[in-house]
C-alpha positions in Angstrom: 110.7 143.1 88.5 112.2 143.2 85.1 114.6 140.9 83.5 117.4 142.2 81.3 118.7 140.4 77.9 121.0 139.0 80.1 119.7 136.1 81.5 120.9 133.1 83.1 120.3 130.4 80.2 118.8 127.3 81.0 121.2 124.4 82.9 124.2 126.7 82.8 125.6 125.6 85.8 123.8 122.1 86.4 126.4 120.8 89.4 126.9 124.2 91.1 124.4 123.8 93.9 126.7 121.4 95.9 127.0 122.3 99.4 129.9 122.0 101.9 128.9 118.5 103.1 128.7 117.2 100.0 125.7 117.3 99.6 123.6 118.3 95.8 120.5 120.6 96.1 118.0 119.4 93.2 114.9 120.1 95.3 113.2 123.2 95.8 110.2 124.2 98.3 109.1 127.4 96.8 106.1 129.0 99.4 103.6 130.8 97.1 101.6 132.3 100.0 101.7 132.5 103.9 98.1 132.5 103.7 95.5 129.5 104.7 92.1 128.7 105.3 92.9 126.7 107.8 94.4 127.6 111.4 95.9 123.8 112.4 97.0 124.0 116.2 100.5 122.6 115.2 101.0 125.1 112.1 99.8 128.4 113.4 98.1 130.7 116.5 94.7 131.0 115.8 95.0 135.0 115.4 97.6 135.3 112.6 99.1 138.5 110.8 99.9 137.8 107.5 102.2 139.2 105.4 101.4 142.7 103.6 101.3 142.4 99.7 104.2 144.5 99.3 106.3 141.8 100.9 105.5 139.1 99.4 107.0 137.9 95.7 104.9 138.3 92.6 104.2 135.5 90.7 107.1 136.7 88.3 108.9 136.9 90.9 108.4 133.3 92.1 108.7 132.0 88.4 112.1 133.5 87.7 113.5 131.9 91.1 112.3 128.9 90.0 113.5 128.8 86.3 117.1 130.0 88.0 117.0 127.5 90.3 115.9 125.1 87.5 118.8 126.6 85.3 121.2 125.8 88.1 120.3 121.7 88.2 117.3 121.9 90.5 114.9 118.8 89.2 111.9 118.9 91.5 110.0 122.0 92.4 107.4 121.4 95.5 104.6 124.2 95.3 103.9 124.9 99.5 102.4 127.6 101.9 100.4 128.8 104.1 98.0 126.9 101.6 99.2 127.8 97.7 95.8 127.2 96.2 94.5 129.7 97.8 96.8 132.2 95.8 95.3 134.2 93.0 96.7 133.4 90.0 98.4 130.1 91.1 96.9 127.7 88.1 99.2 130.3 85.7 102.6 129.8 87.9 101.6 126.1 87.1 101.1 126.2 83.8 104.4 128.7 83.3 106.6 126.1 86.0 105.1 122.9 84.1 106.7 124.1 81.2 110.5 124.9 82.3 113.1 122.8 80.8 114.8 119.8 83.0 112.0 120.2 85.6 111.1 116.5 86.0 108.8 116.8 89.1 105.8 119.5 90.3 104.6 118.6 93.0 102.0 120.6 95.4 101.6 120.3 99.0 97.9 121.6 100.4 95.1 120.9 102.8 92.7 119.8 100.0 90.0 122.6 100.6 90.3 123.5 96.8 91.1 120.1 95.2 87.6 119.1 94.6 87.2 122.0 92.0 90.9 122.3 91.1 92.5 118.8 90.6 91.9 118.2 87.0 93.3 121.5 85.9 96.5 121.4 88.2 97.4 117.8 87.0 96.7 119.5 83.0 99.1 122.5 84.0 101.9 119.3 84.7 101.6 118.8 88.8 102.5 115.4 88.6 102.3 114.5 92.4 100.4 115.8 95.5 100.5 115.8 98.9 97.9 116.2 101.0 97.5 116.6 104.7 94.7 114.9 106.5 95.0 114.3 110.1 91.8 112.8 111.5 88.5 110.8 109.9 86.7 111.9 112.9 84.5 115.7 111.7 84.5 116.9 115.0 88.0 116.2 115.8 88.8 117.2 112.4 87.1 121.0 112.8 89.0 121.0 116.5 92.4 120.2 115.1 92.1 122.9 112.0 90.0 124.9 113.8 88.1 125.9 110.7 88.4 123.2 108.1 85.5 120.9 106.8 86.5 116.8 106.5 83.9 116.6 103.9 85.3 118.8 101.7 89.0 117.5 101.9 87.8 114.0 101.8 86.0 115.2 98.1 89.3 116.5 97.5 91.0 113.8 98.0 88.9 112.0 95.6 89.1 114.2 93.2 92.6 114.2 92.9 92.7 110.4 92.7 90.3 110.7 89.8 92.5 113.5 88.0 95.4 110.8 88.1 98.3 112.2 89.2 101.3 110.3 89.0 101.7 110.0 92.9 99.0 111.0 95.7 100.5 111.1 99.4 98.3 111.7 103.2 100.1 113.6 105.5 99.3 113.0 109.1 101.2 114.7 112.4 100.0 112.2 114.9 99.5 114.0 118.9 99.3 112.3 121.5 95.9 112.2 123.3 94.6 113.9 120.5 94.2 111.8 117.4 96.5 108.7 118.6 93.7 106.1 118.4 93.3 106.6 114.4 96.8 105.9 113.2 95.3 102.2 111.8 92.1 103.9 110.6 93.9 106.7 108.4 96.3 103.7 107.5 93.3 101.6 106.4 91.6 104.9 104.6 94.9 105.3 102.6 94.8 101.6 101.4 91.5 101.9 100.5 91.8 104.5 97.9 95.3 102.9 96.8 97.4 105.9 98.0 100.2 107.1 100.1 100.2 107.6 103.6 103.1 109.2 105.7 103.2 110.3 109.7 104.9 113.4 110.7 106.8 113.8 113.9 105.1 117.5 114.7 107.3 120.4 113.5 108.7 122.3 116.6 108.4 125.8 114.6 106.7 129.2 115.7 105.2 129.5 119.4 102.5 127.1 120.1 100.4 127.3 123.0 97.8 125.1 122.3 99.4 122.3 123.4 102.8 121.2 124.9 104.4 119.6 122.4 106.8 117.6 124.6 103.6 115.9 125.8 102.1 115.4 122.2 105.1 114.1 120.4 104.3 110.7 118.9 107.4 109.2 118.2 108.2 107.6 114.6 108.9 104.4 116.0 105.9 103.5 118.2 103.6 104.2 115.3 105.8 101.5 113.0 104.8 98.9 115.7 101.7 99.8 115.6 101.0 99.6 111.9 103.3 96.9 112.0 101.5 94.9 114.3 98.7 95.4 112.3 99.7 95.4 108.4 103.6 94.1 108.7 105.8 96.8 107.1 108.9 96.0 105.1 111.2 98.5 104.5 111.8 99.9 101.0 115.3 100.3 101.4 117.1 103.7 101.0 115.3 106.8 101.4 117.2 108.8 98.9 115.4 107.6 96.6 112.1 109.3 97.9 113.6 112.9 97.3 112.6 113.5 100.6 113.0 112.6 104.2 110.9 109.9 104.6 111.8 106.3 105.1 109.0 103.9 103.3 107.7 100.9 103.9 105.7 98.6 101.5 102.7 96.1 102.8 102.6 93.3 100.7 98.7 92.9 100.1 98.1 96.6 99.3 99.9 99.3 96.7 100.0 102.1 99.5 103.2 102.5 101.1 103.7 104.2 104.7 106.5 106.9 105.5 107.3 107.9 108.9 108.8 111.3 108.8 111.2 112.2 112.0 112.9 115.3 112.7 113.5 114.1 116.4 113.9 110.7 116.3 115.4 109.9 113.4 117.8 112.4 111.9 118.1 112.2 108.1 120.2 115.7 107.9 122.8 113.5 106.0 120.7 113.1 102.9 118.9 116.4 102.9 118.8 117.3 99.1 116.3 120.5 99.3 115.7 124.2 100.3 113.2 126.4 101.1 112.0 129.6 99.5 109.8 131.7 101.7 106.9 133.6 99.9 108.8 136.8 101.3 112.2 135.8 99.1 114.2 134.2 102.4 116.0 131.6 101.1 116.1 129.0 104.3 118.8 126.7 103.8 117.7 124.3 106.5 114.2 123.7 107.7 115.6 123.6 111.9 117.9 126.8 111.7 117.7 130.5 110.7 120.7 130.5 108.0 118.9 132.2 105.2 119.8 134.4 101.8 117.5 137.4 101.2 116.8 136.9 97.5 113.9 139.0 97.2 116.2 142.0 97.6 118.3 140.3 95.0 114.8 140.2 92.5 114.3 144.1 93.1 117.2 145.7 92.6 117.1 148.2 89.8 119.5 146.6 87.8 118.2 143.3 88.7 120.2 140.6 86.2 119.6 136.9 86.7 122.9 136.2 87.0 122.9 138.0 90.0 120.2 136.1 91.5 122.3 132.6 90.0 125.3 133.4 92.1 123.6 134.7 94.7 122.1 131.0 95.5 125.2 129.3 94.5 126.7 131.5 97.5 123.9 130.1 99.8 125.4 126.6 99.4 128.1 127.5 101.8 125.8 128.8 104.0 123.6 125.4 104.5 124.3 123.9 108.5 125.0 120.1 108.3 121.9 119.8 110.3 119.3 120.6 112.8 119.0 120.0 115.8 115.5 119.3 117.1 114.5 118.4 121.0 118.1 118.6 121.7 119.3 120.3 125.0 120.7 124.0 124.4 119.2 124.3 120.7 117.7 127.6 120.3 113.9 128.2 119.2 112.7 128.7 115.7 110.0 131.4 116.1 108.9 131.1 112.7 105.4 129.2 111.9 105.5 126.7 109.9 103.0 128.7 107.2 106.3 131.4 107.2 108.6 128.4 106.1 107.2 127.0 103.8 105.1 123.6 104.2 
């Protein structure tokens, strides 16, 4: 891809991504890779065919959508997969993105596989927050649910990034019934220990999982609150816009940590939903539950490509964005995509 002289200066158009509800996109997910080195049962099949190379953006390619989309009033870029750091060449998109004007957040979502070696030089490139997903503390159970990851490792990376000091460091666990139910208070306890986040995910229902049913597996939101509650009571940190993301906090009041409860199925929080998602393939998904999507990669490669083409192009997607998904209701149709295709 190359970029002509005329290009889309920086926060031209800083309220155009303003959607039909109302709603202001300042958030992007922008997937580096469909790739991982681990296969978790509730992500992925366990045989996966990943994209060819040809399909999937450059790392110029990626960087222009995000200075665009920075350009346009997007404050908070969230680097996702597959698993991003096992892109080649990702610590340069980092140290490119940490630079672009008005960006006020980097943050990285990943299994933690790479962050014992990688932590200090992503939080010097300007990540300033991490999420990292850990869904067990038992190794066996661990190796079952990932099917190829080492606890060790991510627990080393986990460290790591706590000692690298980035400005926020969040667990994420999706919590299945009858599989790793029994540790909610453990993880909880693990997370105050190290003076971190902790939030529990209401499994994703995307891409064909046979593994498990995931009607049976679903832990609800709510039965793990009165759970932890019971346990550690949990007030409420009040609105959850002020997360920049769908979960709804809670503080304890003898420990820093805070826990989120994340819940596509039992708590709809469509109404506040501030982001999109950028698949490593150029799809621009507009809504992580439904298939309304912009092909912007083909944007990126025309032959006159201009980045004001690619500006309008995603200003155009605003119309596009449903008012909300519609998870585990009766009639809604299937998202075949795996949740390494959308994006973290």
């Amino acid at each position: 891809m190359t970029t002509t002289t005329r290009s889309l200066p920086d926060a031209q158009f800083p309220d155009a991504l303003i959607d039909r509800f109302q709603r202001r996109v300042d958030y992007l997910r922008l997937s580096v890779t469909d790739r991982c080195d681990f296969r978790c049962v509730y992500c992925m099949a366990e045989d996966m065919t990943f994209l060819p190379r040809r399909e999937v953006l450059s790392l110029e390619e990626l960087y222009e959508v995000a200075r665009v989309f920075t350009g346009l009033g997007v404050g908070k870029i969230r680097l996702t997969g597959g698993e991003p750091l096992v892109r080649r060449g990702i610590l340069e998109l980092v140290q490119r993105l940490g630079q672009l004007p008005g960006l006020r957040e980097l943050a990285l979502t990943t299994n933690g596989s790479q962050l014992a070696r990688m932590a200090p030089a992503l939080r010097e490139a300007g990540v300033n927050s991490v999420n990292i997903s850990l869904d067990t503390l038992n190794p066996l159970r661990f190796r079952e649910l990932t099917r190829s990851g080492d606890l060790d490792t991510v627990q080393r990376g986990i460290e790591a990034a706590v000692a690298a000091g980035f400005e926020r460091i969040k667990l994420n666990a999706v919590i299945l019934r009858g599989r790793n139910d029994s540790e909610v208070l453990d993880l909880v306890r693990y997370a105050r220990g190290l003076s971190i986040d902790i939030a529990f995910i209401e499994e994703m229902p995307l891409g064909p999982i046979v593994e498990h049913d995931r009607g049976l597996s679903l832990a609800s939101s709510d039965s793990l609150h009165r759970e932890i509650d019971a346990a550690y009571p949990l007030r409420s940190e009040g609105d959850p816009r002020g997360s920049a993301g769908p979960a709804r906090y809670f503080r304890m009041d003898d420990s820093p940590s805070r826990v989120g409860f994340i819940s596509p199925h039992s708590n709809n929080f469509c109404h506040l939903c501030n982001r999109v998602r950028l698949t490593v393939s150029g799809r621009l998904l507009l809504c992580l539950g439904n298939e309304h999507s912009v092909d912007l990669r083909a944007v990126l490669r025309q032959s006159n490509y201009d980045s004001s083409q690619l500006a309008a192009a995603i200003i155009g997607a605003m119309d596009l964005k449903p008012e909300r998904h519609h998870f585990g209701e009766e009639g809604a149709s299937e998202i075949v995509r795996f949740m390494n295709m959308t994006g973290g």
